[in-house]
C-alpha positions in Angstrom: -19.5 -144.7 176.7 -19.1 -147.3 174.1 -22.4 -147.5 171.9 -22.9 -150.7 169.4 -24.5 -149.1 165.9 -27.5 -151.5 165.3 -28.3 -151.6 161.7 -32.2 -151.2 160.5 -31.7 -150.8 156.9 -29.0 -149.8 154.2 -29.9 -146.0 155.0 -30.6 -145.8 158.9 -29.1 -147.1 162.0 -29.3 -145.5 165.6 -27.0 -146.4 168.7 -27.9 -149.1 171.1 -26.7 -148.6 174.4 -25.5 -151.7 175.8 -27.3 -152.8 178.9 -25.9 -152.8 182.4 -26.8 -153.8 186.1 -30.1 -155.3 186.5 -30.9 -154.6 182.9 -28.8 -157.0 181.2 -30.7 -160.3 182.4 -34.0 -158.5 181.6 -32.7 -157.2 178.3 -31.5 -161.1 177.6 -35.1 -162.0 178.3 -36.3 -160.2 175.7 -34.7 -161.8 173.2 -36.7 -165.3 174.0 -40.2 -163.2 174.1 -39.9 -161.9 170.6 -39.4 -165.3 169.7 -42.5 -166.8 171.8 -44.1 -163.6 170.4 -43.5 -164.2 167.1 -44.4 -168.3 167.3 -47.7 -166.7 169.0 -48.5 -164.8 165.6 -47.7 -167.5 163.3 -49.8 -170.0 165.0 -52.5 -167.3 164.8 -52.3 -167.0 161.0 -52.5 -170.8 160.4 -55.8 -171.2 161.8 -55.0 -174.9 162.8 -56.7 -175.9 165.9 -53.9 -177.9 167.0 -51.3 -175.6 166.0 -53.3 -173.0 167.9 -53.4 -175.5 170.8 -50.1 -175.9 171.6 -49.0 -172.7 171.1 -51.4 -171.5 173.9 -49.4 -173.9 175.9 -46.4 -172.4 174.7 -47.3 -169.0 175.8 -48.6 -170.4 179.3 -45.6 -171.8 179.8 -43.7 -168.9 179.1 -45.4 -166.8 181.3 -45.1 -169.6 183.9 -41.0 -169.9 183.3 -40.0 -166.4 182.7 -42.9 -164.0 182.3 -44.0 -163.6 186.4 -40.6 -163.3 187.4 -39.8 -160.8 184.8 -42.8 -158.8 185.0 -41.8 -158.5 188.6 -38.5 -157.6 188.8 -39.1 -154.6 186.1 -42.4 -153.2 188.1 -39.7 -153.4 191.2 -37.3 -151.5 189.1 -40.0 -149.2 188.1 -40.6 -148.5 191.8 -37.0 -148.3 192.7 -37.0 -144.9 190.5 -40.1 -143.8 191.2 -41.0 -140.3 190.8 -37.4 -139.7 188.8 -38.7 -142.1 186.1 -41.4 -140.7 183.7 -44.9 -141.6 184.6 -46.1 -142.2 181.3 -44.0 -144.7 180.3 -44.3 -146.2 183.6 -47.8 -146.8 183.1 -47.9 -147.7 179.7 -45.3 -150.8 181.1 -47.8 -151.5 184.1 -51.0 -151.3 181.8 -49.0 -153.7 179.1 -48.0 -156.4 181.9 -51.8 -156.2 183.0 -52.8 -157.0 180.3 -50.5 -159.9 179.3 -51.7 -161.2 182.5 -54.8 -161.7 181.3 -54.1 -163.3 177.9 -51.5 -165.4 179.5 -53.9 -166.7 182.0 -56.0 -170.0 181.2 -58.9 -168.3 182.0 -58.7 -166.0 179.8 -62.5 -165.8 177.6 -60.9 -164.8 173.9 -61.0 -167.9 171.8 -57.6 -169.2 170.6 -56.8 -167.3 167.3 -57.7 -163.9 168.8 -55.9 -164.7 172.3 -52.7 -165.5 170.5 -52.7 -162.6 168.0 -53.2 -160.3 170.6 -50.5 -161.5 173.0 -47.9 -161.7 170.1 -48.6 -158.6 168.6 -48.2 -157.4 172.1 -45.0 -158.9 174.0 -43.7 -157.8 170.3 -44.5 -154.5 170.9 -43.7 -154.3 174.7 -40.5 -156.1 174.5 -39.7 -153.3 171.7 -40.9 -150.5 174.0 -39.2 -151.7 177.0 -35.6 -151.7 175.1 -35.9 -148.5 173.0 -37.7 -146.3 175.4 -38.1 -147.7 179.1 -35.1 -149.5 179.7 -33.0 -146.5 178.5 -34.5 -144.5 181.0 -34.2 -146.7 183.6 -30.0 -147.3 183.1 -29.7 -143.7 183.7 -30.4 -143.9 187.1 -27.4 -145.6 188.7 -29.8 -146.9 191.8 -30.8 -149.5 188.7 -27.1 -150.3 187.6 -26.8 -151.4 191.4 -30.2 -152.9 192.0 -30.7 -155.9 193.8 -33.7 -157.8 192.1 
């Protein structure tokens, strides 16, 4: 299997396997939620409350455009596995979209500056999860390489 080194500093690097199957779009996905993730934080930090403003629209509408439909389709991979796939991790990925839900919603209560750090420290560390740990996982079971989501 042909494994792209991915560099984290001078003196470490792992092996990234490269995603496959249903994974890839996902895996593409992710890329854009760091970003919306990271625009979440900095907004956070500047304490501007029009700053702060439209990046809560910034993260409604990313969950609007991409974040239902992906939340979906991974909680349907999840369940395609099922009991082969380990229940930990499964719920740690359920509990995380819950909860991004919530602070993606525009009902949620927390005022702006704490609703945004939250949700990009979060999709950060999700997104991050999902490719290092879950999504791994998941490509080893060939019913996902084959999936129709």
């Amino acid at each position: 299997m042909n494994f792209n080194p991915v560099y984290r500093s001078q003196l470490h690097y792992h092996f990234e396997m490269p995603r496959i199957g249903a994974l890839l779009s996902l895996s593409r996905e992710h890329h854009t939620s760091l970003v919306v993730a990271r625009n979440a934080r900095r907004a956070a930090n500047t304490g501007d409350p029009a700053v702060l403003s439209a990046a809560i629209k910034d993260i409604e509408r990313h969950w609007a455009t991409l974040l239902v439909r992906h939340f979906e389709v991974e909680e349907r991979l999840l369940e395609t596995v099922g009991s082969a796939f380990d229940a930990e991790v499964a719920a740690r990925i359920r509990a995380e979209h819950e909860e991004l839900r919530r602070l993606a919603s525009n009902t949620c209560e927390l005022i702006p500056i704490d609703r945004l750090r939250r949700f990009g420290e979060l999709l950060g560390s999700h997104v991050r999860y999902e490719e290092r740990t879950a999504f791994p996982q998941l490509q080893s079971h060939s019913c996902i390489i084959n999936a129709d989501v």
